[in-house]
C-alpha positions as YAML, in Angstrom:
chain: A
units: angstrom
residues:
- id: 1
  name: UNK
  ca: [17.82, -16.22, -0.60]
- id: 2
  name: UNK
  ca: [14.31, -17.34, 0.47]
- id: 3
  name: UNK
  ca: [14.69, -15.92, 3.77]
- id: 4
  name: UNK
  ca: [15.95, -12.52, 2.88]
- id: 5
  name: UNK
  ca: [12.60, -12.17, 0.40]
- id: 6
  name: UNK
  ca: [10.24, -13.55, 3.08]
- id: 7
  name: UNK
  ca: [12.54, -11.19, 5.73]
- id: 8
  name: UNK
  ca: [12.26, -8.22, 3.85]
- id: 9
  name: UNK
  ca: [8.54, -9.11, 1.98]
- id: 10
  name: UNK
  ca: [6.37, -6.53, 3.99]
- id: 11
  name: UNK
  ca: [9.03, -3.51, 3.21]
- id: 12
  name: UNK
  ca: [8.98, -4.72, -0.30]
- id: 13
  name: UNK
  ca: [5.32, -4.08, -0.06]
- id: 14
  name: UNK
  ca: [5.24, -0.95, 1.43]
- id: 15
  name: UNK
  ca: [8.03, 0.71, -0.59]
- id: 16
  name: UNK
  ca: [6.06, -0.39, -4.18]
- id: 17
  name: UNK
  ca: [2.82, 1.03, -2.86]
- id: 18
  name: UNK
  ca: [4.37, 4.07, -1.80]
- id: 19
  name: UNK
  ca: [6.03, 4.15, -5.71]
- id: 20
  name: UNK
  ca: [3.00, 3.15, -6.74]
- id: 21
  name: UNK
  ca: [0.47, 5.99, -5.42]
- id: 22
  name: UNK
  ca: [2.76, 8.59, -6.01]
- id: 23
  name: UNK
  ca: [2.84, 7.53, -9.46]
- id: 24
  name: UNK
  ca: [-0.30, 7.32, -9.78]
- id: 25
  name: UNK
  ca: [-0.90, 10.46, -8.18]
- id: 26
  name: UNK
  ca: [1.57, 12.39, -10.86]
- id: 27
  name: UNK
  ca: [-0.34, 10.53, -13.68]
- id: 28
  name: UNK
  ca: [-3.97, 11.57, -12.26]
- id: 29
  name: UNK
  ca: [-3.19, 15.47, -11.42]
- id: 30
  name: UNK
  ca: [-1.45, 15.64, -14.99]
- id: 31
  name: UNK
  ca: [-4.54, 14.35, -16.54]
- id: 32
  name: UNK
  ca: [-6.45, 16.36, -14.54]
- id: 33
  name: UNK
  ca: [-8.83, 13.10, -12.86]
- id: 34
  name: UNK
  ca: [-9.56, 15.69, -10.25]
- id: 35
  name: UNK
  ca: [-12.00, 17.09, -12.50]
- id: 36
  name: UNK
  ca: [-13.64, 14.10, -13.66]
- id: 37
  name: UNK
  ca: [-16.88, 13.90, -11.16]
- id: 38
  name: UNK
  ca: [-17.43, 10.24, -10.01]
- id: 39
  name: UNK
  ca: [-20.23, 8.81, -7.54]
- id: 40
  name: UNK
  ca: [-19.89, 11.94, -5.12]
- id: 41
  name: UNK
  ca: [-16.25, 12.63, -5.74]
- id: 42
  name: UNK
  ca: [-14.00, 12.54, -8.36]
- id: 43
  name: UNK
  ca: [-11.88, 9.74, -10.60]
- id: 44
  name: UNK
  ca: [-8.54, 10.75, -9.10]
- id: 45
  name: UNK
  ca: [-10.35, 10.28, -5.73]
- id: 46
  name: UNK
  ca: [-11.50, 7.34, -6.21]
- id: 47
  name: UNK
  ca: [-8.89, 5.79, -8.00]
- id: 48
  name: UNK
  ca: [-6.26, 7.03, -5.29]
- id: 49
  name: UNK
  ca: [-8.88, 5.23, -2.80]
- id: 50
  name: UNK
  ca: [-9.72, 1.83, -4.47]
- id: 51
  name: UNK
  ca: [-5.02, 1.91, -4.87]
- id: 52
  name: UNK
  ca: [-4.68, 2.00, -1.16]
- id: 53
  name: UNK
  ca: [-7.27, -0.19, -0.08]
- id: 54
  name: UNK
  ca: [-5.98, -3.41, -2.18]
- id: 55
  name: UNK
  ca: [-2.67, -2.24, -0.86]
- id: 56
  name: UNK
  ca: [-3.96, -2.18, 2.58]
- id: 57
  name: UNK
  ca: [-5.85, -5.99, 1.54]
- id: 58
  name: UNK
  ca: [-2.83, -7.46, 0.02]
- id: 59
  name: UNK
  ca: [-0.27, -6.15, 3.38]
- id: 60
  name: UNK
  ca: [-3.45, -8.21, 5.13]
- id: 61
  name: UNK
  ca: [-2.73, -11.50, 3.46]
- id: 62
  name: UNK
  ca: [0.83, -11.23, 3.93]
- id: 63
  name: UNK
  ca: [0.50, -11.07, 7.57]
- id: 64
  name: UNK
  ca: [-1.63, -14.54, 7.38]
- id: 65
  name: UNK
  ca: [1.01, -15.80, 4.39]
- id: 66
  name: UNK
  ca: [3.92, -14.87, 6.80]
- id: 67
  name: UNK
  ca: [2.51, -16.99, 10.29]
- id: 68
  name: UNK
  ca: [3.19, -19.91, 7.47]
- id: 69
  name: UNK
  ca: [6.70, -19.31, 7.76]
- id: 70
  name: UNK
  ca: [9.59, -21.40, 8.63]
- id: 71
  name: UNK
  ca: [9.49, -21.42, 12.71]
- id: 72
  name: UNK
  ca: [11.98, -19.50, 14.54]
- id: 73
  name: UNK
  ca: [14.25, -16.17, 13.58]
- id: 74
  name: UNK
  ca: [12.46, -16.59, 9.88]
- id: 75
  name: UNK
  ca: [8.62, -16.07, 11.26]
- id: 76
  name: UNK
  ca: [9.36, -13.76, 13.52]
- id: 77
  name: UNK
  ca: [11.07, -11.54, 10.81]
- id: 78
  name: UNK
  ca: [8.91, -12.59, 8.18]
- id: 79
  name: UNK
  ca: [5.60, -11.75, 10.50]
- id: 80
  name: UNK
  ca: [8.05, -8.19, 12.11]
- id: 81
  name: UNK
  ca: [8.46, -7.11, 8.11]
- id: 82
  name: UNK
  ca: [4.84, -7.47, 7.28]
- id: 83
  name: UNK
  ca: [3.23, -5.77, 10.32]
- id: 84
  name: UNK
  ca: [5.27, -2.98, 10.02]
- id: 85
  name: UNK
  ca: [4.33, -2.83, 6.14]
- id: 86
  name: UNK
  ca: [1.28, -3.07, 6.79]
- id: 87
  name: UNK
  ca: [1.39, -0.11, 9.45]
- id: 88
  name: UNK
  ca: [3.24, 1.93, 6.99]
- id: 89
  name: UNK
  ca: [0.84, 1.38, 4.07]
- id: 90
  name: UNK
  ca: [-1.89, 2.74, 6.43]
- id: 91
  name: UNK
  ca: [-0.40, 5.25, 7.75]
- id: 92
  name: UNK
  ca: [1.58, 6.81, 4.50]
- id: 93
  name: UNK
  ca: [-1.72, 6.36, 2.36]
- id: 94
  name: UNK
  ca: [-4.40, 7.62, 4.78]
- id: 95
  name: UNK
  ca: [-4.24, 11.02, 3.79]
- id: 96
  name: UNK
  ca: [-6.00, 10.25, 0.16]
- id: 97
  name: UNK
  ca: [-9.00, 9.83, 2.33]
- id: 98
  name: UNK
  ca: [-9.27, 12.93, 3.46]
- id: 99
  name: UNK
  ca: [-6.79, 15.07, 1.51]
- id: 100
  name: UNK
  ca: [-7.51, 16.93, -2.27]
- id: 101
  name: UNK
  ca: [-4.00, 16.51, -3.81]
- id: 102
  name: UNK
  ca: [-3.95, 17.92, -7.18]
- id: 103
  name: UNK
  ca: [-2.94, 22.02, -6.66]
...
C-alpha cells in the first residue's frame, strides 16, 4: 500500500490542486473577489496567486521527500510521479498569473 501512495503521491498532488483552484475560483467569481481591490490587483487575484504558489512549494518538497524513497522501481516512480506533478501544477495554474477569470 505504501508504494502505491508514494507511486502515485505527485498525481495526488496535482489532481487536489487542480480541485482545489477551480473551487476556489467558483467560490471567488460568485462572491465577486474580482471586485475587491487589493495591493495593485484584486482579492480573487491574489488569492488565486498565493493558492498556486504553495501548490507549486509543496510539489517542491515532494520532489526532495521522494529522493528519500525506498531505492529502486519505488524512487524512480515515487521521484517520475512528483516531477510530473509538479510540471502539471505549473503548467495548469500559470494562467492565474496573467489571466482575469471571473466573466
Amino acid at each position: 500500500m505504501r508504494f502505491l501512495v508514494r507511486a502515485s503521491a505527485g498525481l495526488w498532488l496535482w489532481a487536489l490542486g487542480f480541485s482545489l483552484l477551480y473551487g476556489l475560483h467558483g467560490i471567488g467569481c460568485a462572491r465577486e473577489w474580482n471586485r475587491l481591490p487589493l495591493l495593485g490587483g484584486t482579492v480573487f487575484g491574489w488569492s488565486m496567486i498565493a493558492l498556486w504558489l504553495i501548490l507549486v512549494a509543496t510539489a517542491a518538497a515532494m520532489i526532495m521527500w521522494a529522493r528519500h524513497s525506498p531505492e529502486g522501481l519505488e524512487r524512480r516512480l515515487t521521484l517520475c510521479s512528483t516531477v510530473v506533478g509538479f510540471v502539471s501544477i505549473v503548467v495548469t495554474g500559470a494562467p492565474v498569473i496573467a489571466t482575469t477569470a471571473c466573466l
